[in-house]
C-alpha positions as CSV (number, residue, x, y, z in Angstrom):
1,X,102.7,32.4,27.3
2,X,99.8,29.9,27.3
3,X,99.8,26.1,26.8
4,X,97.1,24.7,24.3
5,X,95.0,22.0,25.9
6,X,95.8,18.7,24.3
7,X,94.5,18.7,20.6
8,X,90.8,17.6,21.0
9,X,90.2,18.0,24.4
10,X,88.4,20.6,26.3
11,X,89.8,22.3,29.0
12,X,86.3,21.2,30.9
13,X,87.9,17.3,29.8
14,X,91.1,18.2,31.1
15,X,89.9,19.5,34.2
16,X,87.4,16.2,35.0
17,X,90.5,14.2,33.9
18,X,92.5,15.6,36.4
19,X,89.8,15.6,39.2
20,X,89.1,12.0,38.7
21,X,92.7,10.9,38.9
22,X,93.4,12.5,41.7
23,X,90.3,11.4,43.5
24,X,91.2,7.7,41.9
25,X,94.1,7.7,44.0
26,X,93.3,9.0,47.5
27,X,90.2,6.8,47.5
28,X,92.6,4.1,46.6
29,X,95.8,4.9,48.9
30,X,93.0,5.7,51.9
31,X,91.2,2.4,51.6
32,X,94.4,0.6,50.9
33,X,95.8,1.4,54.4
34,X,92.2,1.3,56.0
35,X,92.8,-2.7,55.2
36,X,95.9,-3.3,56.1
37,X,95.5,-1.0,59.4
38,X,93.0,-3.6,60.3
39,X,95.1,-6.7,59.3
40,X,98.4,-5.8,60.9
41,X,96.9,-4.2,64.5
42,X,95.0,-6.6,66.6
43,X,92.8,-4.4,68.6
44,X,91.4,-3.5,65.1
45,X,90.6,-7.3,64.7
46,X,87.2,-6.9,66.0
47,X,83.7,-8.3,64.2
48,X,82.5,-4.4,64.1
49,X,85.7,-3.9,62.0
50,X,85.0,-6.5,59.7
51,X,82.1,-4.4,58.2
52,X,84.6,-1.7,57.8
53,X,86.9,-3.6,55.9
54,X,84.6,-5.0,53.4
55,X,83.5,-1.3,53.0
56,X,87.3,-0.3,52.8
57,X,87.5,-3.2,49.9
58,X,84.2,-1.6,47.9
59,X,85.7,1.9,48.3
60,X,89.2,0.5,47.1
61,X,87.3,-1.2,43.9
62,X,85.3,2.1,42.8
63,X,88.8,3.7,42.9
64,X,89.9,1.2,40.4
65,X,86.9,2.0,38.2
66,X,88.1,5.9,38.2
67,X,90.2,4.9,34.4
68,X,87.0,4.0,32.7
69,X,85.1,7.4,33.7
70,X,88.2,9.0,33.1
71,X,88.8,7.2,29.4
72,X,85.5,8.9,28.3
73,X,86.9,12.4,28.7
74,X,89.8,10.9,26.0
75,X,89.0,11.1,22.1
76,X,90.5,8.0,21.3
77,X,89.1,5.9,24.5
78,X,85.8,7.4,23.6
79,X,85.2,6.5,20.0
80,X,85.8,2.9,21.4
81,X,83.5,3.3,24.2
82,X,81.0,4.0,21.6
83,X,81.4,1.4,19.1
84,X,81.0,-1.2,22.2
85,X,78.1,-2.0,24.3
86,X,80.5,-4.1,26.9
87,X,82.9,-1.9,27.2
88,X,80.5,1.1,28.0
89,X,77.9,-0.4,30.2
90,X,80.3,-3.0,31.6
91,X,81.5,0.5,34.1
92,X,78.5,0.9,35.0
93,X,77.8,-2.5,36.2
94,X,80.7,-2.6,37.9
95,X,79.3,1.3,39.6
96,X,76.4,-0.1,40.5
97,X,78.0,-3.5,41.9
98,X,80.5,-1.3,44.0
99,X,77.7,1.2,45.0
100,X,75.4,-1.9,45.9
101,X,78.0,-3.0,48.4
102,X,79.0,0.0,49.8
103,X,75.0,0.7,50.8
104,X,74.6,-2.6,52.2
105,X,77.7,-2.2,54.1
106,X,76.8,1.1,56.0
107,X,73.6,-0.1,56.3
108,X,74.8,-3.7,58.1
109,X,77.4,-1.8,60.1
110,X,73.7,0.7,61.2
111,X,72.0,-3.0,62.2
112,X,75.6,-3.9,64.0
113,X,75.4,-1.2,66.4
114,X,71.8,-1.4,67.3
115,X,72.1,-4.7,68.2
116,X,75.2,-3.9,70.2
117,X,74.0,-1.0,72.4
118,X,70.0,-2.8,72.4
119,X,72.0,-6.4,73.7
120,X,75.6,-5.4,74.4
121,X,75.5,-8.7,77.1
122,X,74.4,-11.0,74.2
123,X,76.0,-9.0,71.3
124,X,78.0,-11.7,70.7
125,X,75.7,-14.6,70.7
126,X,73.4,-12.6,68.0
127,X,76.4,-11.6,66.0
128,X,79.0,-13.7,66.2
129,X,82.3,-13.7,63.5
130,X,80.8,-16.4,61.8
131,X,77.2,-14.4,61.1
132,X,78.8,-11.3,60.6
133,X,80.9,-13.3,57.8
134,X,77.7,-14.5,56.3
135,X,75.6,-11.5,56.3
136,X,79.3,-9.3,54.5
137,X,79.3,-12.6,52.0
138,X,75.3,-11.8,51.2
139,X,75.6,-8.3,50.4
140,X,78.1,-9.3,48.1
141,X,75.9,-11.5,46.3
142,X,73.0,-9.0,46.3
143,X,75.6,-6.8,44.9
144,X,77.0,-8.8,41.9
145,X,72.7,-9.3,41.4
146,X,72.2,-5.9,41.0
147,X,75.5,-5.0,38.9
148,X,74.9,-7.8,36.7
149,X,71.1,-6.5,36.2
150,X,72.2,-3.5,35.2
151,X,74.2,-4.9,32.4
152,X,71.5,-7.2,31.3
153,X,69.1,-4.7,31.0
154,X,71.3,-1.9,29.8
155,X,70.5,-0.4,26.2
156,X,72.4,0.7,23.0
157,X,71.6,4.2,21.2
158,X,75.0,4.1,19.7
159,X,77.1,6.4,22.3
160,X,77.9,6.0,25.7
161,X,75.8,8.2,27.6
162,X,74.8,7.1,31.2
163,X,71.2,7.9,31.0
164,X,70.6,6.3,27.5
165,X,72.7,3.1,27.9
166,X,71.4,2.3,31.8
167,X,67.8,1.4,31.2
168,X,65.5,3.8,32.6
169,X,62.9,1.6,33.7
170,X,65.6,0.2,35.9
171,X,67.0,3.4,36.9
172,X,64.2,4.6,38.3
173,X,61.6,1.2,39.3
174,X,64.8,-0.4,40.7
175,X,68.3,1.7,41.7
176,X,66.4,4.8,43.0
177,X,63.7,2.6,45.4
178,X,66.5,0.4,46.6
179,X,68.8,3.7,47.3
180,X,65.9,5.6,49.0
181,X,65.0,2.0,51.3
182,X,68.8,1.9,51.9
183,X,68.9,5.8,53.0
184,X,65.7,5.2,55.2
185,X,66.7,2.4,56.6
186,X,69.7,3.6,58.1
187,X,67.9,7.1,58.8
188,X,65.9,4.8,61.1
189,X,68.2,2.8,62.8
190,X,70.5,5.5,63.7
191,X,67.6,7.0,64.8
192,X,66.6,4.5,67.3
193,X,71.1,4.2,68.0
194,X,70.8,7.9,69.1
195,X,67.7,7.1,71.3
196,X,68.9,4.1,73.5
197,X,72.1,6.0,73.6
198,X,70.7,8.9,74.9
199,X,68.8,6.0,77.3
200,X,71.4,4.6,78.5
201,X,73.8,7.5,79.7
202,X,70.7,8.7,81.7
203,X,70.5,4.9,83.4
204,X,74.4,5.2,83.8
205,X,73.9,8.8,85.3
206,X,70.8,7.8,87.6
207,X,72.0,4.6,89.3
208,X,76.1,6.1,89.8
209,X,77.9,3.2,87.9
210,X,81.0,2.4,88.8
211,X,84.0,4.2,86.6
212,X,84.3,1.2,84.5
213,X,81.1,1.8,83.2
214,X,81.2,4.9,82.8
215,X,84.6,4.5,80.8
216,X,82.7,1.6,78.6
217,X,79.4,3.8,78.1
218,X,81.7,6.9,76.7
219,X,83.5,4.3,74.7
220,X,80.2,3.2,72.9
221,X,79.4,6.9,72.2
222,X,82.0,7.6,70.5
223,X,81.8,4.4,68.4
224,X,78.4,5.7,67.7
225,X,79.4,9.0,67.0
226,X,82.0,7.7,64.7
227,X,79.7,5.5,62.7
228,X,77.1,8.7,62.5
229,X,79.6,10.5,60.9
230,X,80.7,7.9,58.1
231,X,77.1,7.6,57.4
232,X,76.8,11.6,57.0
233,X,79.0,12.2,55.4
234,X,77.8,8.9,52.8
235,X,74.4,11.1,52.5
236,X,75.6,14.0,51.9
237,X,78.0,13.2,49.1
238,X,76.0,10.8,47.6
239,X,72.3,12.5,47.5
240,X,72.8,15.1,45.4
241,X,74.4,11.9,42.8
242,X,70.7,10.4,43.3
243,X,69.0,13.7,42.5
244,X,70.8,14.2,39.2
245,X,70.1,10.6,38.8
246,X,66.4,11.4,38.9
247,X,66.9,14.7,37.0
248,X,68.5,13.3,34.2
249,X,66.3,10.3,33.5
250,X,63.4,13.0,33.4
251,X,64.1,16.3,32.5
252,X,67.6,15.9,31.3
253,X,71.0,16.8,33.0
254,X,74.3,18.5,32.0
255,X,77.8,16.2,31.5
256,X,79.4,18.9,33.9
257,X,76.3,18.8,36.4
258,X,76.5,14.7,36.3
259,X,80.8,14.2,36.5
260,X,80.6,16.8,39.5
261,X,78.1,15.1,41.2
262,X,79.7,11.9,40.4
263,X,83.0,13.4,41.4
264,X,81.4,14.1,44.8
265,X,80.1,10.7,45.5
266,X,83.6,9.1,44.9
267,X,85.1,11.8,47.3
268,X,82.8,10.0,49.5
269,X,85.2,6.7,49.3
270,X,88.3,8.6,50.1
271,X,86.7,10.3,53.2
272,X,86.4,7.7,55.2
273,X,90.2,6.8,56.0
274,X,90.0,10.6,57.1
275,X,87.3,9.8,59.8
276,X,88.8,7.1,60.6
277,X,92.1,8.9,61.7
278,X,90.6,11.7,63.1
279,X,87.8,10.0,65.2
280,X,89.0,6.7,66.3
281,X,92.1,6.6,68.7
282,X,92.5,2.6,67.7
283,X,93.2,3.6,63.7
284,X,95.2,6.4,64.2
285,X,97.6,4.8,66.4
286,X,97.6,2.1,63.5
287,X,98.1,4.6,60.6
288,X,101.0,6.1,62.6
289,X,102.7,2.9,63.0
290,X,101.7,2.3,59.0
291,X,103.6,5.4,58.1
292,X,106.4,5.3,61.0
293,X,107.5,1.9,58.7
294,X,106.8,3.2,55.5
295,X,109.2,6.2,56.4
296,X,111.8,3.6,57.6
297,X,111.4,1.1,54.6
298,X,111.7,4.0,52.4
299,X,115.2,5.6,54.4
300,X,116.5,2.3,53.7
301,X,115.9,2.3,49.9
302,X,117.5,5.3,49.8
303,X,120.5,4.2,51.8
């Protein structure tokens, strides 16, 4: 016996329903204990880390905002969405805000580690707490800019549709040249990580350093390594989001085609408190100890 979908949704609605909620949560639950990881182990209290946590805070926000891309799939939640202009492109601002911040994050935390393996001796003369506070509070700002532009210059056909209500002068004179100087500006600088990495082992290997060295030099790497791979796997997720982007504003997309590729992108934010785990011996002795008392707090409820 088959069950009827719910009476005026699609099983296509259904299905996007229940990939966005599901993607809502890990992103949330991941970035959730990506924070607190940092705030509640010590060795994790480092300035690098500080960037990851303001990126673990932008990734926990855009899981938040998972309800109102879900709400459109919903007859009821969409005939509202329609009949107001704040409500519909108010997501999207807040998309864009998130978005803003999470670039600006992976890109500081690219800048971070140049500076780090370029002037490790003075590394923390150049970037002290205090900077590294500053520069985290100034992507913000740049970020509430750029989400409160795209309400302001946000338009109304009468239905929320992503490519009619976000202006597409702005879409693609402003988002899509700030994305692509984002994406080439890391490109770069992990680009010039990989060379003075590559550098320095061969200095390490040439003048026979003592172990210490050596230990701190592999150490670096696979800091480098790590970050390499957040910022991946952020490109890969994300770019094909940006070329839909493009597509739509110019010769016209699919709902399916765009909630997939927008399905992908959010992925994105959960993914991270995967590499995290996997790659860095620090956090995955703190998510251990995260779910070691979890396990304990929740034996004793039971009890």
């Amino acid at each position: 016996m088959t069950i009827a979908p719910y009476k005026g949704m699609s099983c296509t609605a259904m299905f996007m329903l229940t990939l966005f909620t599901l993607l809502g949560c890990l992103v949330c639950i991941g970035n959730l204990l990506t924070v607190v990881a940092v705030f509640r182990t010590e060795e994790l209290r480092t300035t690098p880390n500080m960037y990851i946590v303001s990126l673990a805070c932008s990734d926990f926000l855009l899981g938040l905002t998972v309800p109102f891309f879900v709400s459109s799939n919903v007859p009821n939640m969409e005939d509202l969405l329609d009949r107001s202009l704040f409500h519909c492109a108010f997501r999207y601002g807040v998309l864009y805000l998130i978005l803003s911040e999470s670039f600006l994050c992976i890109c500081a935390i690219s800048v971070d580690r140049y500076v780090y393996i370029k002037h490790p001796l003075h590394y923390h003369i150049y970037l002290s707490p205090k900077k590294t506070g500053l520069v985290i509070a100034s992507t913000w700002c740049v970020s509430l800019m750029v989400g409160a532009c795209t309400l302001l210059t946000s338009t109304w056909p009468g239905y929320c549709s992503f490519f009619h209500v976000v202006s597409k002068s702005f879409q693609l004179y402003f988002i899509m040249p700030y994305t692509a100087a984002i994406f080439v500006l890391n490109a770069v600088m992990y680009s010039l990580i990989t060379k003075e990495a590559i550098q320095h082992r061969q200095r390490i290997q040439v003048r026979n350093s003592p172990i210490n060295t050596t230990i701190r030099c592999k150490a670096t790497l696979r800091s480098i390594r790590h970050f390499i791979m957040v910022y991946g796997t952020f490109v890969v997720c994300w770019l094909p989001a940006a070329v839909v982007n493009i597509l739509g504003h110019t010769y016209g997309v699919g709902t399916t085609t765009t909630g997939i590729t927008l399905s992908l992108g959010l992925l994105n934010s959960g993914v991270n408190f995967i590499i995290y785990a996997f790659m860095n011996k620090a956090f995955k002795k703190a998510f251990l100890k995260l779910f070691l008392a979890l396990h304990v707090f929740c034996c004793r409820m039971c009890r």
